[in-house]
C-alpha positions in Angstrom: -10.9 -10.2 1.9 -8.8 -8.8 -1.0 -5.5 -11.3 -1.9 -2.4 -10.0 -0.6 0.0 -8.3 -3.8 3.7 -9.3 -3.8 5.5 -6.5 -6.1 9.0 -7.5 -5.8 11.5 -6.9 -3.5 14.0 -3.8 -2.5 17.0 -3.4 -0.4 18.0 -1.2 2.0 21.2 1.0 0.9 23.5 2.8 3.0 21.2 5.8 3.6 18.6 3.9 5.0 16.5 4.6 1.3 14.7 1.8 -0.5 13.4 1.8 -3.8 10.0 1.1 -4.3 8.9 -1.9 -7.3 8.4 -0.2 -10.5 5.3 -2.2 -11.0 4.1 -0.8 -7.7 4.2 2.6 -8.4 2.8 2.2 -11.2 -0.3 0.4 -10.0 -0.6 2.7 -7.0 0.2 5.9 -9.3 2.8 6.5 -7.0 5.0 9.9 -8.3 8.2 11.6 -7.4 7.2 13.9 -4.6 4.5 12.1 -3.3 4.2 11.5 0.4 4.5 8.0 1.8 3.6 7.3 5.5 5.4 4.8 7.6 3.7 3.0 11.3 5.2 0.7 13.0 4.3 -1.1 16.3 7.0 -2.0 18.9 5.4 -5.6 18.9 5.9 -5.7 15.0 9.7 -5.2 15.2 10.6 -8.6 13.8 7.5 -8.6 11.5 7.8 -4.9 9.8 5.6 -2.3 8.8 3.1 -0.5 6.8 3.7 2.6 4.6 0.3 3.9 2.9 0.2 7.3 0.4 -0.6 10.3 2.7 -3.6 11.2 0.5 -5.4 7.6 0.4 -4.8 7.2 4.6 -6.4 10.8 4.3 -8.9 9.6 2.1 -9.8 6.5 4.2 -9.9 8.2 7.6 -12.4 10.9 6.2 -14.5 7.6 4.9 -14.2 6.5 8.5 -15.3 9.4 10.0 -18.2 10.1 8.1 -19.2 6.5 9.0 -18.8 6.8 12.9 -20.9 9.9 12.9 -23.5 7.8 11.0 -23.4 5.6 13.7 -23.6 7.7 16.6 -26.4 10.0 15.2 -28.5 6.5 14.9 -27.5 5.6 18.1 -28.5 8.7 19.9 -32.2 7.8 17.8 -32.5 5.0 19.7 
């Protein structure tokens, strides 16, 4: 399993907006613009959440996809 990254911290101002690590972006080539996604789970409340790029969570679902239909098509083989 990959090591977990720390890139800093950020704070919440008074708009509810946060400033992502400079470090961060820069790793994840995230860009002005780009589109974060946010989840959450009502059982997570005190833990947090996740945010992901919209284009890699696109990316990975496709990638999961294409692996499930592998899956069934040897299943119905069987």
């Amino acid at each position: 399993m990959a090591e977990l990254e720390f890139y800093g911290s950020a704070t919440v101002g008074e708009r509810g907006q946060i400033a992502l690590p400079a470090n961060l972006r820069r790793e994840l080539n995230i860009k002005a613009g780009d589109k974060i996604l946010i989840f959450g789970k009502r059982a997570w409340r005190k833990w947090g959440f996740i945010a992901a790029k919209a284009e890699v969570l696109e990316a990975l679902l496709q990638e999961i996809e294409k692996e499930i239909r592998k899956l069934m098509e040897g299943a119905k083989k069987e």
